[in-house]
N, C-alpha and C positions, 0 to 999 in steps of 0.2 A: 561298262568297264572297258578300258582302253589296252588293245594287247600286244605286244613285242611280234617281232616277226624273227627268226633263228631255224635257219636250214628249211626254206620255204612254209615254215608252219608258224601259225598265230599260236603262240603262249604266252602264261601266263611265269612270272619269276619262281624259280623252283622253291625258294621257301616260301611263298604264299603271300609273302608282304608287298602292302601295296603302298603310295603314296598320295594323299590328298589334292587335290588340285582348285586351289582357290582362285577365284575371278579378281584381276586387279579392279576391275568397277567397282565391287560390292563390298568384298573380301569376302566371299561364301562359297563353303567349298562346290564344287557340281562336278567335279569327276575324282575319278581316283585310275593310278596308272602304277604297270607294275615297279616292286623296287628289286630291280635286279643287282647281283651282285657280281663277286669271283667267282661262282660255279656260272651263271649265266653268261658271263664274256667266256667262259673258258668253252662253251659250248659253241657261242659264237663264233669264237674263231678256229676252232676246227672245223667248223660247218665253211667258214671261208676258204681253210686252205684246201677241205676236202673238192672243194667246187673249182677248182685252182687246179686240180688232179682228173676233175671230172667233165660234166658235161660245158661250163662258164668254159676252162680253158681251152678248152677244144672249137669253140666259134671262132671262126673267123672274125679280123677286124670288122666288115662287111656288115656280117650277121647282129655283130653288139652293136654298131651303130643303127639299124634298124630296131630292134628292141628298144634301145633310148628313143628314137623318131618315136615307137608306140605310145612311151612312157609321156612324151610332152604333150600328145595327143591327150592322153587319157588326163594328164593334168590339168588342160585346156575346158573338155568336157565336166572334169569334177572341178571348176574353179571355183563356182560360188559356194561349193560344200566347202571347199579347204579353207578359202577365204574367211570365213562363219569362224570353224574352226581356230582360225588362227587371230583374229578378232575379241573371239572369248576369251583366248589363253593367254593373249598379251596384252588388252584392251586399245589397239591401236586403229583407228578410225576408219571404218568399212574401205573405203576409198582406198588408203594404202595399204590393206589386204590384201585387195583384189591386184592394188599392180604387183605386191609381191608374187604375185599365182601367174602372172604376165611374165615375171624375170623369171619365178622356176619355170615354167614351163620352155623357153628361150635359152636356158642353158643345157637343158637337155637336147634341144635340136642344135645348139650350136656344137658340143660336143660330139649329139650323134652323128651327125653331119661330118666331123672332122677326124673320126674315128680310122675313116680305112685313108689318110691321109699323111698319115703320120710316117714318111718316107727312109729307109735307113742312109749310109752314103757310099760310095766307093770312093777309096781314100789311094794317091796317088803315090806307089811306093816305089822301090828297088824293081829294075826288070826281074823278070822270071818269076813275079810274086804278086798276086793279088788281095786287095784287103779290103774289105764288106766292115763298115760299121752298122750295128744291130742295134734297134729300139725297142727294148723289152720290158715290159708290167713288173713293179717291184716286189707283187707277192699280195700278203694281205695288209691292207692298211686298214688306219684306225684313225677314223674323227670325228674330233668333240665336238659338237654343235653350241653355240651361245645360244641365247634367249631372246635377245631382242628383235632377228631375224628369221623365226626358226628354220621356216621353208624354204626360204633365198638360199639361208647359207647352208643348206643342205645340199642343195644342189649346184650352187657355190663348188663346194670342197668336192662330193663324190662323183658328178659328172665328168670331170676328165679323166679319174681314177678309175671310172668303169670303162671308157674310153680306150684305156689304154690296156685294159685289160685285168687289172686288176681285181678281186673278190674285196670288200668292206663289209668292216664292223663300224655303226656309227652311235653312240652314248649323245643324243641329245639332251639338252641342259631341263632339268627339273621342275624348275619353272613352267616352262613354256616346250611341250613337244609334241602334243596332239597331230597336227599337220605331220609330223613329222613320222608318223607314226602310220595316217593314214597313205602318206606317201609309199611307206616300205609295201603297202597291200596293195598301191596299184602298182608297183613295180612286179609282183608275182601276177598281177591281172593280166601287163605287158606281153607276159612269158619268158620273164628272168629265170634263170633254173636254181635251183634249190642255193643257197650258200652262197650266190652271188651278191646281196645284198640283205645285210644281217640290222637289225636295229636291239641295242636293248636299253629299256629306261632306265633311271633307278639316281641315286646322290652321285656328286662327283668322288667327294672322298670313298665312294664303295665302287660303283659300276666303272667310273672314269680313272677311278685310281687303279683297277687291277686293268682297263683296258692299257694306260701307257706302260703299264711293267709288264706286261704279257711278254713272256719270250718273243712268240711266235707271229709277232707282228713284224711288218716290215717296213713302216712309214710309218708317222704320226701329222695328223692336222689338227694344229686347235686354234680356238680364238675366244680370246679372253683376256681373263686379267696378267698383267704381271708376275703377280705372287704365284700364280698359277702356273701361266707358262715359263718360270722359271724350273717347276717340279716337272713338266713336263718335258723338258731339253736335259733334265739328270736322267728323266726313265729312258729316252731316248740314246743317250750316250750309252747308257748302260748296255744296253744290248746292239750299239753300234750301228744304230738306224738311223735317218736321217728325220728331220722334222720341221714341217712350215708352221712358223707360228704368225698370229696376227693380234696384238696388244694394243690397239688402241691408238689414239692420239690426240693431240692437244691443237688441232688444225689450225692456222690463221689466213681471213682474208686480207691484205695489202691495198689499198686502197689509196692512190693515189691523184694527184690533182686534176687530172686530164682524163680521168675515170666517166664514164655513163652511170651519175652518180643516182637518177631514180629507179637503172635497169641494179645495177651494183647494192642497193638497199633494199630490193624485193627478194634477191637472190641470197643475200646475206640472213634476212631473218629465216627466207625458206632450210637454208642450210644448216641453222639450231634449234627448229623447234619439228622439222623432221624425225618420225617416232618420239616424238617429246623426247627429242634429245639424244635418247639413247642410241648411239650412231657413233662407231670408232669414227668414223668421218663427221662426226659434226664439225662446222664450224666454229670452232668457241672463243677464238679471239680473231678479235675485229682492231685495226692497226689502220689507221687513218692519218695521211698527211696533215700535218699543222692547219695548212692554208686553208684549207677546205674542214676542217675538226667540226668545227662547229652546225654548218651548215647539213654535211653529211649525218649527224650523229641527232640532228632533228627531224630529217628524213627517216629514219632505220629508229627511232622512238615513235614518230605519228603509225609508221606500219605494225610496229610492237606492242605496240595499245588495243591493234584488232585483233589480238593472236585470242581463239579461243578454245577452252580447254572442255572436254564432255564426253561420253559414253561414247561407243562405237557407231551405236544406231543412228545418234547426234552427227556424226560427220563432220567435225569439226577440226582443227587444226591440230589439235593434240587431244590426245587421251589421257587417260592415267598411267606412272611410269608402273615395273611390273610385280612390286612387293612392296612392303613395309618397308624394309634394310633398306633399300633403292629410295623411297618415298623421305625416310631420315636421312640416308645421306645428302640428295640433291637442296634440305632444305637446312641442313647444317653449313653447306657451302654458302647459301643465298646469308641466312643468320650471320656469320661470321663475316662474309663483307660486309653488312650494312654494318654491325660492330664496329669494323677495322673503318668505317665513314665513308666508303666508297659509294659515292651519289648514285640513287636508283634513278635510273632516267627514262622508263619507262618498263610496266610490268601487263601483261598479256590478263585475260579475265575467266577463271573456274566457273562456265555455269552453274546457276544456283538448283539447277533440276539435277545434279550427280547423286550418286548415293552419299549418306555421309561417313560411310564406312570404305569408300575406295581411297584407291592409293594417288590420290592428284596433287600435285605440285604447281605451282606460278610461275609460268615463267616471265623472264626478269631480264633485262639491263643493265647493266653497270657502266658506269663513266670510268674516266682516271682513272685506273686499275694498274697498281705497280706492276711492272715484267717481273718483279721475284715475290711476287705471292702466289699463295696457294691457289686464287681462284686465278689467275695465268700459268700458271706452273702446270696443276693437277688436274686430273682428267675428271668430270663434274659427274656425266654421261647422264645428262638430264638439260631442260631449256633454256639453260644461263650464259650468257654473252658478255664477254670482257673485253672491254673497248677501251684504246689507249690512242696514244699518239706518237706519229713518227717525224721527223724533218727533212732525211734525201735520204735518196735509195739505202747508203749504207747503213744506216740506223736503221730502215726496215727491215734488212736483209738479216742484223743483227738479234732484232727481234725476234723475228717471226723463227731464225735459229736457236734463238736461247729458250729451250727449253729440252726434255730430256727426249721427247717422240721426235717422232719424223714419215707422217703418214701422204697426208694429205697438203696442198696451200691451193689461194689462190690469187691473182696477179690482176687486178682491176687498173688498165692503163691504154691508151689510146694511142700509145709511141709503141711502137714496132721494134725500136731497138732496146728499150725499157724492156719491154717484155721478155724479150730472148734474156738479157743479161739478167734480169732476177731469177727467173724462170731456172736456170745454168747456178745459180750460184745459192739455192735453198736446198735442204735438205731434209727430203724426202722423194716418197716414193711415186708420190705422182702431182703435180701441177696441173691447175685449171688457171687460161684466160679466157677475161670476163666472161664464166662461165663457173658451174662449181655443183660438184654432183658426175651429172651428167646421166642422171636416170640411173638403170642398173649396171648400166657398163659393161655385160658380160663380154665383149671384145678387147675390153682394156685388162692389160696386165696390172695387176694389185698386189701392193703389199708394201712396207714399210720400212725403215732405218733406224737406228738406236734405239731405243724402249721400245716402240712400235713394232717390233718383229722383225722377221727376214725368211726370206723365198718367196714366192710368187704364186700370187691365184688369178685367174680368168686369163683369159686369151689365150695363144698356142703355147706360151710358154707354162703357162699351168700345166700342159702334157707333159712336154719336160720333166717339171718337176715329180709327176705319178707316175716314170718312167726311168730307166738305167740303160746304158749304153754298153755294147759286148763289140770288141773287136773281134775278127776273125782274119787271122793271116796265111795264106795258103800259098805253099811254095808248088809252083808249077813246072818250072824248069826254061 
């Protein structure tokens, strides 16, 4: 039995209810974790703010940033436990477990590292008058962790928040939070003091929903759906907090004619069938100049024909995505293209050794795919690729903008001035040329434009954000 961590102690949710925990490989349950609700965040977040009052705020920047240094440590040494762990509960292929256990652990030293860093300014005012700008921890924050990454984005969101000084409550997603969980216990291993980092499991609509309306929160991070974080920026307002949200996106790679068109076609299927898809950052449209359509789209089919799909143990390029709902959506999207006659131009192959009771999906190809359908338009969050065609820059720039996100692109071009001016005139939050990804990127700032969210995660500006600024004006004479 899996257990919450709340003001330095492992429990269990105070009405006793717990929630099942099925393996996307099999569907069969093999844990069960607790279901915490509004008495359990509400415990949580006093246990935050009391720690805020207590020993957590009373460390020096110094001191927190060494505790994080333990904590990457201690992640480093529990890698292949977490990795297991996080394998089971998402079915996502040993290999990118383990690097996910590479990037938590990397964000906690990039963090801890940056912690007694984070410098105030002296601001040039009126003689006879001095003025100190101050960078101060926003109190207790609260983030919702998704599913698809549980451990990355764990430590994603709470590393620069602890950083900065902050206390956290984090509702990891129901799904998938085991790692997440095991995590909150080696942060008390580290020598985190009580209330400095809170976890509680439990449904969004119960644990997640009373964490974003909690008064006494003072930040919110979440990443997820739409529908979601649109409830999520009302709880926020309401109590006049600020909140990063991250919703996703409908990414496209650009691909044009002067492109490294066999380096540009390995990077492209990597890019959508990464976690079998499920990736605010996937790839999911592919935008091909005219001249080269053909040529390219036979490339990025021969490689999409190797893609194979199979258990964790299996190692193999995709797993199973990580539910049912998840497993009928991704195949209601493929279904409905091939309906609407959208040519399959090549689909990836389900080993025949999976259970036949897991949640696995094919991933698929699509040609000629209109810029106003739903498989271009909507976010799949599974291994499906819509590939269309463009004729000069401004028709791709068109493209690859018409749609409602704005996360992610990328710029495949061997002109130097090409690059810059696409690069300048897309919108989103971050650009790759010929390049796309970029591993974990915790040095890169992230985050998104229109549907896709707004504020900023990784690099120093993530501290920023888990931090508020105090003037101080001092007349001297």
């Amino acid at each position: 039995m899996a257990h919450m961590i709340i003001n330095g102690k492992s429990c269990q949710a105070i009405s006793g209810q717990t929630l099942e925990v099925r393996s996307p490989v099999d569907g069969q349950v093999f844990e069960h974790i607790p279901r915490g609700d509004v008495k359990d965040i509400d415990l949580a977040v006093h246990a935050a703010r009391s720690a805020l009052n207590g020993d957590w705020g009373q460390l020096s920047a110094t001191e927190r940033g060494r505790l994080m240094m333990k904590l990457s440590l201690l992640v480093t040494e529990h890698a292949d436990e977490l990795a297991l762990l996080e394998a089971r509960d998402t079915g996502k292929p040993m290999s990118t477990a383990r690097n996910d256990m590479v990037v938590l652990s990397r964000y906690f030293e990039f963090y801890g590292g940056a912690a007694d860093k984070v410098h105030g300014e002296v601001i040039p005012f009126l003689n006879g008058y001095q003025v100190n700008l101050l960078r101060e921890p926003l109190g207790v924050t609260a983030h919702i962790i998704p599913w698809n990454y549980p451990a990355q984005m764990m430590g994603r969101s709470i590393a620069p928040a602890l950083a900065m000084g902050n206390a956290v409550v984090v509702k990891p997603a129901e799904d998938a939070c085991l790692s997440c969980l095991r995590i909150a216990e080696l942060a008390l291993q580290a020598g985190f003091p009580a209330g400095a980092l809170n976890i509680v499991s439990g449904l969004g609509e119960e644990a997640g929903a009373a964490l974003s309306n909690h008064p006494d929160i003072n930040f919110i991070s979440f990443t997820g759906s739409n529908e979601v974080g649109v409830l999520i920026q009302q709880a926020a307002a309401k109590h006049a907090v600020k909140c990063t949200l991250e919703l996703g996106g409908k990414s496209p790679h650009l691909v044009f004619e002067d492109a490294n068109l066999e380096l540009a076609a390995a990077t492209v299927v990597r890019g959508i069938i990464q976690n079998t898809g499920q990736t605010c950052t996937a790839g999911s449209r592919l935008l091909v100049q005219q001249s080269i359509h053909d040529t390219f789209l036979a490339l990025v089919a021969e490689k999409f024909k190797q893609v194979r799909v199979g258990t964790p143990e299996m190692n193999l390029d995709c797993g199973p995505v990580v539910n049912p709902s998840q497993q009928q959506r991704v195949n209601r999207f493929i279904e409905q293209a091939k309906a609407a006659g959208y040519p399959v131009l090549a689909q990836g192959q389900i080993d025949p050794g999976v259970p036949a009771a897991g949640y696995y999906v094919t991933p698929t190809l699509f040609g000629h795919v209109p810029n106003d359908s739903p498989l271009a338009q909507q976010e799949v969050f599974g291994p499906v690729l819509a590939a269309m065609s463009f004729t000069d820059e401004a028709h791709a720039i068109a493209l690859a903008n018409g749609t409602d996100y704005g996360l992610l692109a990328a710029v495949w071009s061997e002109n130097g001035g090409r690059q810059q001016r696409v690069a300048k005139s897309l919108k989103c939050g971050q650009v790759f040329i010929n390049s796309f990804g970029a591993g974990g990127g915790v040095e890169l700032p992230f985050g998104g434009v229109k549907r896709s969210g707004h504020g900023r995660e990784k690099g120093f500006l993530a501290l920023e954000e888990m931090s508020s600024t105090k003037t101080v004006i001092q007349y001297h004479g």
